[in-house]
ROSEGU-27085 format. One record per residue: residue number from 1; x, y, z of N, C-alpha, C, O in turn. Coordinates in steps of 0.1 Angstrom, whole numbers, padded with zeros to 4 digits. Example, Ala and Ser with C-alpha at 12.3 -4.5 7.8 and 13.67 -1.06 7.14 Angstrom:
# residues 2
sedo pos->1; n_east->0132; n_north->-0057; n_up->0078; ca_east->0123; ca_north->-0045; ca_up->0078; c_east->0132; c_north->-0033; c_up->0078; o_east->0142; o_north->-0033; o_up->0085
sedo pos->2; n_east->0128; n_north->-0022; n_up->0071; ca_east->0137; ca_north->-0011; ca_up->0071; c_east->0129; c_north->0000; c_up->0079; o_east->0134; o_north->0011; o_up->0080
This chain:
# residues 115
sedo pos->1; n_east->1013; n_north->0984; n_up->0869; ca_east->1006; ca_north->0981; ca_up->0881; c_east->1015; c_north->0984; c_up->0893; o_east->1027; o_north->0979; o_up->0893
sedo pos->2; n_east->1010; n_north->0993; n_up->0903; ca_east->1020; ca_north->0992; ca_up->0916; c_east->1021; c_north->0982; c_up->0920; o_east->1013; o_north->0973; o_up->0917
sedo pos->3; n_east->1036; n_north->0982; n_up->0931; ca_east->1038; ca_north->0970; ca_up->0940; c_east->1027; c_north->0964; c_up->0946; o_east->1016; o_north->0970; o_up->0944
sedo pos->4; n_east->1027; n_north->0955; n_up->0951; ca_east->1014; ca_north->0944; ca_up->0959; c_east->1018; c_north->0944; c_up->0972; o_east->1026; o_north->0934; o_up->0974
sedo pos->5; n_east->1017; n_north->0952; n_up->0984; ca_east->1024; ca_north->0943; ca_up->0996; c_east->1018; c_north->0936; c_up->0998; o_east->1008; o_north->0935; o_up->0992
sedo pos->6; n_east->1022; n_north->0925; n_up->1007; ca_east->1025; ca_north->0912; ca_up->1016; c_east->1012; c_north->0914; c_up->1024; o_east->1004; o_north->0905; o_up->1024
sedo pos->7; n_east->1011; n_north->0927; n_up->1030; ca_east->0995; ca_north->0925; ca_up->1037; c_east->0988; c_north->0926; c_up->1036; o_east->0979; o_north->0923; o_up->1044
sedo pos->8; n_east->0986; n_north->0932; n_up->1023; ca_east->0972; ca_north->0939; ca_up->1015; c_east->0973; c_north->0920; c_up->1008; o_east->0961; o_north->0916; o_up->1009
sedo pos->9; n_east->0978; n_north->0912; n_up->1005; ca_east->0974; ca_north->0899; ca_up->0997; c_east->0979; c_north->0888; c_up->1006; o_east->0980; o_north->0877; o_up->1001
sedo pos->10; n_east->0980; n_north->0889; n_up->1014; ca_east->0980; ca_north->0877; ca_up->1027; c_east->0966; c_north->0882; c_up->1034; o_east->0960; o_north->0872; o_up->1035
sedo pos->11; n_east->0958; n_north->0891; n_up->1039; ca_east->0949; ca_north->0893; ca_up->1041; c_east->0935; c_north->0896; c_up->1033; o_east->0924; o_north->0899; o_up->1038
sedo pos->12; n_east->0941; n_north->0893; n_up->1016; ca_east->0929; ca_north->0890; ca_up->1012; c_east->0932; c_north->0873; c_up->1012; o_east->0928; o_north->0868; o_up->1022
sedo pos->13; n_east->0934; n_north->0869; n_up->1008; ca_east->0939; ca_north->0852; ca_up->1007; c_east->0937; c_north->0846; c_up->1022; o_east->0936; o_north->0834; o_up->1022
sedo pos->14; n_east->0935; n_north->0853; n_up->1036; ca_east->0927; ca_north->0851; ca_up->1048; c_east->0908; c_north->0852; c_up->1046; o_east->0898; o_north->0847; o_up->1051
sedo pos->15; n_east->0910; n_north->0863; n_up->1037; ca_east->0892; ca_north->0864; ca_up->1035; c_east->0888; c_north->0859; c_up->1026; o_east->0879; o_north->0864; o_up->1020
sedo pos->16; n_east->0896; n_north->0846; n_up->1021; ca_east->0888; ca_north->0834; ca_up->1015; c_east->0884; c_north->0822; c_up->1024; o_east->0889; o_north->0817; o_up->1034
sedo pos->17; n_east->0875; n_north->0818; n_up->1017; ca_east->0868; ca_north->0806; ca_up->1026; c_east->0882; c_north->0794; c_up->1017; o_east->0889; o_north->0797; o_up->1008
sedo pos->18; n_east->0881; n_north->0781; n_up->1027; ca_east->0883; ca_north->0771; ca_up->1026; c_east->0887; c_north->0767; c_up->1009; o_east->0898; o_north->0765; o_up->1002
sedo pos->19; n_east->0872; n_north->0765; n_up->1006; ca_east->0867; ca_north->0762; ca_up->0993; c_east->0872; c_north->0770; c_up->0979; o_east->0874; o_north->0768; o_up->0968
sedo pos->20; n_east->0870; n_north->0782; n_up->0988; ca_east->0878; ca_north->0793; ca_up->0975; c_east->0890; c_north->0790; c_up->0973; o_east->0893; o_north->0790; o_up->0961
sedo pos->21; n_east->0902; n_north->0787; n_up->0982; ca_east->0916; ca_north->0790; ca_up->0987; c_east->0917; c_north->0773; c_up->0974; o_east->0925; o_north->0772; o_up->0965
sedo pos->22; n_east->0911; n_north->0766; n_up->0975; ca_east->0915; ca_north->0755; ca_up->0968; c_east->0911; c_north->0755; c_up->0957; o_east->0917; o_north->0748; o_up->0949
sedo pos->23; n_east->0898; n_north->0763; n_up->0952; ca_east->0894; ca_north->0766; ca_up->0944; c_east->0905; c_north->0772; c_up->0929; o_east->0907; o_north->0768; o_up->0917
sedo pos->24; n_east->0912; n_north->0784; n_up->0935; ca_east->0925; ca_north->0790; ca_up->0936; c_east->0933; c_north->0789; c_up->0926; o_east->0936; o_north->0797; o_up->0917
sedo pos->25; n_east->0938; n_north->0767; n_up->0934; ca_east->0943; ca_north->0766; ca_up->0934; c_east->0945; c_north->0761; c_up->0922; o_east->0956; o_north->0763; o_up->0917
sedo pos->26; n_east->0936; n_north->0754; n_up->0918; ca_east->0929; ca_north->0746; ca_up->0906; c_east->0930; c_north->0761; c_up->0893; o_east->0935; o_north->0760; o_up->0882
sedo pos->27; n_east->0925; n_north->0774; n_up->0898; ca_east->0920; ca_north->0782; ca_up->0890; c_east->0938; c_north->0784; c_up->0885; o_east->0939; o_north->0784; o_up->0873
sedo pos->28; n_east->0947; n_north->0786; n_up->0890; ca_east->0960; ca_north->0790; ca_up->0890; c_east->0965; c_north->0780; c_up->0881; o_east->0971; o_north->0785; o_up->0872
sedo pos->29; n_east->0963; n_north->0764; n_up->0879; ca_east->0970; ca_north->0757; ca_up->0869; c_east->0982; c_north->0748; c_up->0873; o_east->0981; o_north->0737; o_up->0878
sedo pos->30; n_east->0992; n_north->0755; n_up->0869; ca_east->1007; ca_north->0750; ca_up->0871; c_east->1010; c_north->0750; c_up->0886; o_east->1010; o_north->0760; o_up->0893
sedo pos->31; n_east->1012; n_north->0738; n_up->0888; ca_east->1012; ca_north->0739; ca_up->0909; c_east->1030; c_north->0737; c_up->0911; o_east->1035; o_north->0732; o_up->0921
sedo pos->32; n_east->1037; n_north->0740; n_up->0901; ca_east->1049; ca_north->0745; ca_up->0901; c_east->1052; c_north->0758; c_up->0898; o_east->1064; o_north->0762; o_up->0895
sedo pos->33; n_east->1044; n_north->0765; n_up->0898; ca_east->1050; ca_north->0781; ca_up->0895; c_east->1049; c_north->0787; c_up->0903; o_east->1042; o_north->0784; o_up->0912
sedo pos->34; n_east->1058; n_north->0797; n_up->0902; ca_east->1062; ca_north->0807; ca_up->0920; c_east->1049; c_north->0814; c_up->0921; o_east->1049; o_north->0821; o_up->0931
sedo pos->35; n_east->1038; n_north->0813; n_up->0914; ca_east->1028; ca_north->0823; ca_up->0914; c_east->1021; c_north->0808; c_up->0927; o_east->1022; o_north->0812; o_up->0939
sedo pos->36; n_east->1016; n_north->0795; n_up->0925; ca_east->1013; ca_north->0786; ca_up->0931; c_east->1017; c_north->0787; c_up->0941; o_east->1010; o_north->0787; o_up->0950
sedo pos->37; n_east->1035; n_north->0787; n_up->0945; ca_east->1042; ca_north->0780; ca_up->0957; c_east->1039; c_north->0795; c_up->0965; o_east->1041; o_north->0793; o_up->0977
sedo pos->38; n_east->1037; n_north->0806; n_up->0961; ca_east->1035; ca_north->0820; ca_up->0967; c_east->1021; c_north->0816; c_up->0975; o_east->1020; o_north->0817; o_up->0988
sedo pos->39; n_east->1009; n_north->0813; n_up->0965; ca_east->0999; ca_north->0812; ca_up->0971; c_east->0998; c_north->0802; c_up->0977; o_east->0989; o_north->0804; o_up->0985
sedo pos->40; n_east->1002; n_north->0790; n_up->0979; ca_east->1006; ca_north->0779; ca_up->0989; c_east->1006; c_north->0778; c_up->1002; o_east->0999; o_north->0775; o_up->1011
sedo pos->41; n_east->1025; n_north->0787; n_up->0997; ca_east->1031; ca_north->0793; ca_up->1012; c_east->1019; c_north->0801; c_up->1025; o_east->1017; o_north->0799; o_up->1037
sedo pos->42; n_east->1010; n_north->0813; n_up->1014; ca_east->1002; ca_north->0818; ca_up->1021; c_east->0986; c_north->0808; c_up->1028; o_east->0979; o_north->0809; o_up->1038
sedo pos->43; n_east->0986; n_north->0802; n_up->1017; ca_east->0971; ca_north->0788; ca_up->1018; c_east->0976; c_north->0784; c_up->1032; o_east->0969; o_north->0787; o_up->1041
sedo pos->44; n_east->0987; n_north->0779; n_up->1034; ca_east->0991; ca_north->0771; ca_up->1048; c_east->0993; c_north->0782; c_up->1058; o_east->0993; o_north->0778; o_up->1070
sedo pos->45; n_east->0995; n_north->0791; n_up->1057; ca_east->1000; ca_north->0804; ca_up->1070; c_east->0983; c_north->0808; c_up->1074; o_east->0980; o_north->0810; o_up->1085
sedo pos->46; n_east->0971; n_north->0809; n_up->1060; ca_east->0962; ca_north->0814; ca_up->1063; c_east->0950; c_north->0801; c_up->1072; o_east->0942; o_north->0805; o_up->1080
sedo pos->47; n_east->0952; n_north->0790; n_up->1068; ca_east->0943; ca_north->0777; ca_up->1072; c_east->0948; c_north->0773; c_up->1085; o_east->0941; o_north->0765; o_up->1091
sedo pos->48; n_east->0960; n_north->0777; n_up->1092; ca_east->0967; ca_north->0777; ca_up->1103; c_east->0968; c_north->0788; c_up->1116; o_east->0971; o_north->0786; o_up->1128
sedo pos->49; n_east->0962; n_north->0799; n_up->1109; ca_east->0962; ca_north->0810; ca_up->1114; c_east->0976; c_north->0817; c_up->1120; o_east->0978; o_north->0825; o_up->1130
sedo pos->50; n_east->0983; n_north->0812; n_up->1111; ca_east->1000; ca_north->0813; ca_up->1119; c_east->0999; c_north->0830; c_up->1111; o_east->0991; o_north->0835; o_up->1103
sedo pos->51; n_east->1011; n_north->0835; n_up->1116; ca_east->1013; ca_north->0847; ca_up->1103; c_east->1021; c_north->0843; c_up->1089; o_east->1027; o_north->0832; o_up->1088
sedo pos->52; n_east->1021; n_north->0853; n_up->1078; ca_east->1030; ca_north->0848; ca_up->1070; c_east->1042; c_north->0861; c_up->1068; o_east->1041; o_north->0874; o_up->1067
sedo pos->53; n_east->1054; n_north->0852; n_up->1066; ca_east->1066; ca_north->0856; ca_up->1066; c_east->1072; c_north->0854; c_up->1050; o_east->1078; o_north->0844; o_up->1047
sedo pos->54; n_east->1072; n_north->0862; n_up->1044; ca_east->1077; ca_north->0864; ca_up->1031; c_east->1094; c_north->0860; c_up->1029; o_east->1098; o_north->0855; o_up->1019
sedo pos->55; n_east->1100; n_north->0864; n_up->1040; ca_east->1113; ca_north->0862; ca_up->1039; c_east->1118; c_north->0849; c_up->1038; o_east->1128; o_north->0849; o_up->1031
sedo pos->56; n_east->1113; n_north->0836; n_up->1044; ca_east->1112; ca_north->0825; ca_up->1045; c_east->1111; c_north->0820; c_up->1028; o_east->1114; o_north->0809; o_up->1025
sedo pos->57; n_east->1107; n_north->0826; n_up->1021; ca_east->1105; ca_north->0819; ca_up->1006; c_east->1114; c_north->0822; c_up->0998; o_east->1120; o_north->0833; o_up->1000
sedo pos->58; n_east->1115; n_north->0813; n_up->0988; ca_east->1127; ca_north->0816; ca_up->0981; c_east->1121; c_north->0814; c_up->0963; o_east->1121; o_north->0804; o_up->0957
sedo pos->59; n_east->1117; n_north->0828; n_up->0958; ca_east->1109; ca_north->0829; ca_up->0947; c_east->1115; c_north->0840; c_up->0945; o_east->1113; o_north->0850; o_up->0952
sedo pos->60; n_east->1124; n_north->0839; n_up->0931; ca_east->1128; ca_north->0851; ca_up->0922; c_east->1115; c_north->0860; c_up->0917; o_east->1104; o_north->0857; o_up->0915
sedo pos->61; n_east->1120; n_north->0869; n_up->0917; ca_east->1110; ca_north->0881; ca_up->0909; c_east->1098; c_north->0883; c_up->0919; o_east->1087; o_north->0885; o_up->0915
sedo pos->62; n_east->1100; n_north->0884; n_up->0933; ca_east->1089; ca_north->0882; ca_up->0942; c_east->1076; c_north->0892; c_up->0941; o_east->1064; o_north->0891; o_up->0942
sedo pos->63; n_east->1086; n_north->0903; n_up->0936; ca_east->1072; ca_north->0913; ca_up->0936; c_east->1068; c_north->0910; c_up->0926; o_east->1056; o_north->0909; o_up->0929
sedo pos->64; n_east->1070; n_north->0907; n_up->0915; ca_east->1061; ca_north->0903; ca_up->0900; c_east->1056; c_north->0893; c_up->0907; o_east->1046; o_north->0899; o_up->0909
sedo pos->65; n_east->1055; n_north->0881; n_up->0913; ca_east->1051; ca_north->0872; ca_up->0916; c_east->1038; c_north->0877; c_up->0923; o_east->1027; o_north->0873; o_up->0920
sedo pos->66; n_east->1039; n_north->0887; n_up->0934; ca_east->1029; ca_north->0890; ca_up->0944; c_east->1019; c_north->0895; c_up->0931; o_east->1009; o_north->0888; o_up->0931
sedo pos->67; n_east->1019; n_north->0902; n_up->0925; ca_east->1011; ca_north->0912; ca_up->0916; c_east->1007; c_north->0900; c_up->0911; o_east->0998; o_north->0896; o_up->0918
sedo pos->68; n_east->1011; n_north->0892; n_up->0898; ca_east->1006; ca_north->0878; ca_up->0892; c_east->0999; c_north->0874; c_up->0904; o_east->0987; o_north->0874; o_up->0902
sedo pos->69; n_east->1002; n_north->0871; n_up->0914; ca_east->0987; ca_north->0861; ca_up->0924; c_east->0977; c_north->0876; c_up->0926; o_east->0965; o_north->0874; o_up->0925
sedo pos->70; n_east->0980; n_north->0885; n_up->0928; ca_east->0971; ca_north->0894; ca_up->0930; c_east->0959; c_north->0896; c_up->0921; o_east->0948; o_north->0899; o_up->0925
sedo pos->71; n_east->0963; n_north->0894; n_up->0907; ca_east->0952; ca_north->0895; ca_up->0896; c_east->0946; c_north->0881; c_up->0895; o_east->0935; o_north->0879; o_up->0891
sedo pos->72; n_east->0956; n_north->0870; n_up->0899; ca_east->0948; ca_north->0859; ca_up->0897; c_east->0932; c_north->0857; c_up->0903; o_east->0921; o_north->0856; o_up->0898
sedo pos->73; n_east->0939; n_north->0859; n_up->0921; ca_east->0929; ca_north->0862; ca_up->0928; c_east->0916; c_north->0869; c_up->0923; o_east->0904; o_north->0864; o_up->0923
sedo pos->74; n_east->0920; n_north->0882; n_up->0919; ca_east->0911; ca_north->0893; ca_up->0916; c_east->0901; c_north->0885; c_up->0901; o_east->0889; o_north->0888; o_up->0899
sedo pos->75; n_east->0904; n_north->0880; n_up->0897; ca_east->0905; ca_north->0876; ca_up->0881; c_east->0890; c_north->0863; c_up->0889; o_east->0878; o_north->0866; o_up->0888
sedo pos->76; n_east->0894; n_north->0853; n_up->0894; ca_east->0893; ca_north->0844; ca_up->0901; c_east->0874; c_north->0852; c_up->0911; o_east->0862; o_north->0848; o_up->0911
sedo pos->77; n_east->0881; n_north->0861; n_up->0918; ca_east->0865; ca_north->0868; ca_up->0922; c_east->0857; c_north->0872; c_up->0910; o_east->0845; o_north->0868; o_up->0909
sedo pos->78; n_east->0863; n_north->0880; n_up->0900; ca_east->0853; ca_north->0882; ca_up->0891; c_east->0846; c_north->0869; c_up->0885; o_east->0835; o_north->0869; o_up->0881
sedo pos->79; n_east->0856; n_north->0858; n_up->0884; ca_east->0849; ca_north->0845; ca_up->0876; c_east->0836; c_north->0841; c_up->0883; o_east->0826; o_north->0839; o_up->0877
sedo pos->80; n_east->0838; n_north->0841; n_up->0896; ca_east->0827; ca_north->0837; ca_up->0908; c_east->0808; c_north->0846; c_up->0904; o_east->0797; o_north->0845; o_up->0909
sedo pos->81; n_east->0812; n_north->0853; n_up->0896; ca_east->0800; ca_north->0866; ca_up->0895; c_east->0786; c_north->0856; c_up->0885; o_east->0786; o_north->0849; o_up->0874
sedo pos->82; n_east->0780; n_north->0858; n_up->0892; ca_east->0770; ca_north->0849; ca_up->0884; c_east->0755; c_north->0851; c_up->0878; o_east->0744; o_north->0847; o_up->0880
sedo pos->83; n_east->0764; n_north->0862; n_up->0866; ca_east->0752; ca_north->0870; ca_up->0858; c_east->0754; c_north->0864; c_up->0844; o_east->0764; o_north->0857; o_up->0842
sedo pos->84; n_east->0743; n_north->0867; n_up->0834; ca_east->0747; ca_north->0861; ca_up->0821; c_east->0738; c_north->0871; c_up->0811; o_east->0728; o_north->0869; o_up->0804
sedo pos->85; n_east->0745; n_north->0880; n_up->0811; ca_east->0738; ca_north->0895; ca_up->0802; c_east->0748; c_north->0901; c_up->0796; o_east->0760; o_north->0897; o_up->0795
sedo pos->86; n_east->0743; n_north->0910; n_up->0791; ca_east->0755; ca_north->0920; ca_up->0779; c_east->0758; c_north->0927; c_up->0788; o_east->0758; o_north->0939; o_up->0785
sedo pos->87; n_east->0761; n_north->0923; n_up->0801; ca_east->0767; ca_north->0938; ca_up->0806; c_east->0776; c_north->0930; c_up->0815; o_east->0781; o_north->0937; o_up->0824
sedo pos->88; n_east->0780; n_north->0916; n_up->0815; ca_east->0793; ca_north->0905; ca_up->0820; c_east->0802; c_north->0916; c_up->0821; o_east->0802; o_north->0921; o_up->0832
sedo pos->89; n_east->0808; n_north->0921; n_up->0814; ca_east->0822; ca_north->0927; ca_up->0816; c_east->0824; c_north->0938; c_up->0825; o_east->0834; o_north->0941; o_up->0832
sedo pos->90; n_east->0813; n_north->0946; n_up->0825; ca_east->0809; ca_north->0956; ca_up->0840; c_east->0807; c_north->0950; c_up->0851; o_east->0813; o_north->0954; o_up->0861
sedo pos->91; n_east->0800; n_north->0939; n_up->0851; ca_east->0790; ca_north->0931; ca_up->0861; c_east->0802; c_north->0931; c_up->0868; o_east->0802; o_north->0937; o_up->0879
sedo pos->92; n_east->0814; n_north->0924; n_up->0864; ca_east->0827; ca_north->0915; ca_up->0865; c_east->0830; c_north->0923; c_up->0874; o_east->0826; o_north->0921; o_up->0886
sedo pos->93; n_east->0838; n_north->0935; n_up->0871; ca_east->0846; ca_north->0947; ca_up->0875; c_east->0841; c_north->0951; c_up->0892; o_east->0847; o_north->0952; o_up->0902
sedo pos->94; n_east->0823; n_north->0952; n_up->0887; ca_east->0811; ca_north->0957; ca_up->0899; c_east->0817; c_north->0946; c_up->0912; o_east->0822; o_north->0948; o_up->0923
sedo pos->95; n_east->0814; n_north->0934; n_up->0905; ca_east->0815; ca_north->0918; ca_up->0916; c_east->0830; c_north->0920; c_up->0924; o_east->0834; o_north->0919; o_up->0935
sedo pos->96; n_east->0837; n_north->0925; n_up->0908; ca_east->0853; ca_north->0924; ca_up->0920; c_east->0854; c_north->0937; c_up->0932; o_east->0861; o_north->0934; o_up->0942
sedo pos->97; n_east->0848; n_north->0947; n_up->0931; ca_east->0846; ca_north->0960; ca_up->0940; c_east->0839; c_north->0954; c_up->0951; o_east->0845; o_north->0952; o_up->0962
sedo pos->98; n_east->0826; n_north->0950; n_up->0949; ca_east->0819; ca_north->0946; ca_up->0961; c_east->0824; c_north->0934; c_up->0965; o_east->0819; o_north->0935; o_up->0976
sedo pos->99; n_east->0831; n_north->0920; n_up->0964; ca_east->0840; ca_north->0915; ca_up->0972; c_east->0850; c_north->0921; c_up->0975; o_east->0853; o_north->0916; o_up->0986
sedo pos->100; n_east->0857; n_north->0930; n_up->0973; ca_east->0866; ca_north->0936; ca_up->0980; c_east->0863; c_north->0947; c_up->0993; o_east->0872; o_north->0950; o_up->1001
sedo pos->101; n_east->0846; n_north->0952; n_up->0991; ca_east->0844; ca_north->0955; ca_up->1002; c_east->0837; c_north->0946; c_up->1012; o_east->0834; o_north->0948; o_up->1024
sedo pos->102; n_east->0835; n_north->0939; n_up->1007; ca_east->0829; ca_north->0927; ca_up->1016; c_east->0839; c_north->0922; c_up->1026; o_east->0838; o_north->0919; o_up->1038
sedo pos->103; n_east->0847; n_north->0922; n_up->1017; ca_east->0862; ca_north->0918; ca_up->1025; c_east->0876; c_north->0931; c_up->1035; o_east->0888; o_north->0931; o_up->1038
sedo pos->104; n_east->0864; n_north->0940; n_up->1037; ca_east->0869; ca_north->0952; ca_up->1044; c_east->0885; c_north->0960; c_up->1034; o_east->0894; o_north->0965; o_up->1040
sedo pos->105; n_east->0886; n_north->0957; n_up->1019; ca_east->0893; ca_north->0963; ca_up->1014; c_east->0889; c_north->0975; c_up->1008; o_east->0887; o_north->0975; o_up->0996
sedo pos->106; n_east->0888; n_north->0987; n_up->1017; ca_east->0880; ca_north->0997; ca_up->1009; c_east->0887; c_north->1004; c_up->0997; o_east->0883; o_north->1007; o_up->0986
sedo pos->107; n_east->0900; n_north->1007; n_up->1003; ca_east->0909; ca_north->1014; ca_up->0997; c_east->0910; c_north->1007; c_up->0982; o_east->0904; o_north->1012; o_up->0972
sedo pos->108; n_east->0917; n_north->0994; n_up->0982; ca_east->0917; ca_north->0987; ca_up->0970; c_east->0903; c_north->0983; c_up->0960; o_east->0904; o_north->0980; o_up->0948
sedo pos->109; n_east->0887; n_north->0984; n_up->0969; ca_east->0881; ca_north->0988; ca_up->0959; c_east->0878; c_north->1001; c_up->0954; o_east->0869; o_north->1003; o_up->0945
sedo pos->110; n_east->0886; n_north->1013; n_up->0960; ca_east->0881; ca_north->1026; ca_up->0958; c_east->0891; c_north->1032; c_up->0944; o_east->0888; o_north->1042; o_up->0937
sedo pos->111; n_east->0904; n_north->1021; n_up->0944; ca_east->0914; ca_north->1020; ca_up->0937; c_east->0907; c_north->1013; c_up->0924; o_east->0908; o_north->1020; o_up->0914
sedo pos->112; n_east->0899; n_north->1001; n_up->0922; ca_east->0896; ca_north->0993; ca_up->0909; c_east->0882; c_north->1006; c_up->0907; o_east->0874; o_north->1004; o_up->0897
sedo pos->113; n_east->0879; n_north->1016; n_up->0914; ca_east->0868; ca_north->1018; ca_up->0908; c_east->0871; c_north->1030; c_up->0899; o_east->0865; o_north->1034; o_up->0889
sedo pos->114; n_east->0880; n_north->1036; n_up->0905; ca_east->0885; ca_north->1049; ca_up->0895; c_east->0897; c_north->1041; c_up->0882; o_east->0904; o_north->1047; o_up->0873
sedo pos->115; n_east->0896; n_north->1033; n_up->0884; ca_east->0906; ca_north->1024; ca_up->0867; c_east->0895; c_north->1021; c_up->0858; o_east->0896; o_north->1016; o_up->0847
């Protein structure tokens, strides 16, 4: 999987509601892992409207880390998809594309649609 920047997943983690971002948080588990304090760091920059500054954190393996919250997230929209047919695992994939254009990410759904 390529790198994840910082603004392509600080600006989806802005185009969650409230409810999602905590939702998240719960969905993530261990509220000690750099994958958590990553999405934290950003939960508090995005509910504040401050910017976020990556350099300020201090999480080994940061790019593995960015990628790990990036699938969570992504993982996390498809959970939200709320069909119950033999065709769930397409449906999934479809729900994660059209939240991502919902969320003005075209590129990144034009990216999940040719994988």
């Amino acid at each position: 999987m390529p790198k994840t920047p910082s603004n392509y997943l600080f600006k989806l983690v802005q185009s969650l509601t409230k409810k999602e971002r905590n939702e998240i948080l719960h969905f993530i588990g261990n509220k000690k892992s750099a994958t958590a304090q990553l999405f934290t760091a950003m939960k508090k920059c995005a509910d504040t409207d401050s910017p976020f500054n990556e350099k300020k954190l201090i999480i080994k393996n940061l790019p593995v880390v960015k990628t790990n919250l990036q699938t969570t997230i992504e993982g996390f929209l498809m959970c939200i998809a709320t069909t119950d047919s033999f065709l769930r695992n397409s449906f999934k994939k479809f729900e994660l594309i059209r939240q991502l254009i919902d969320r003005g990410f075209y590129t990144q759904a034009l990216q999940k649609w040719r994988n």
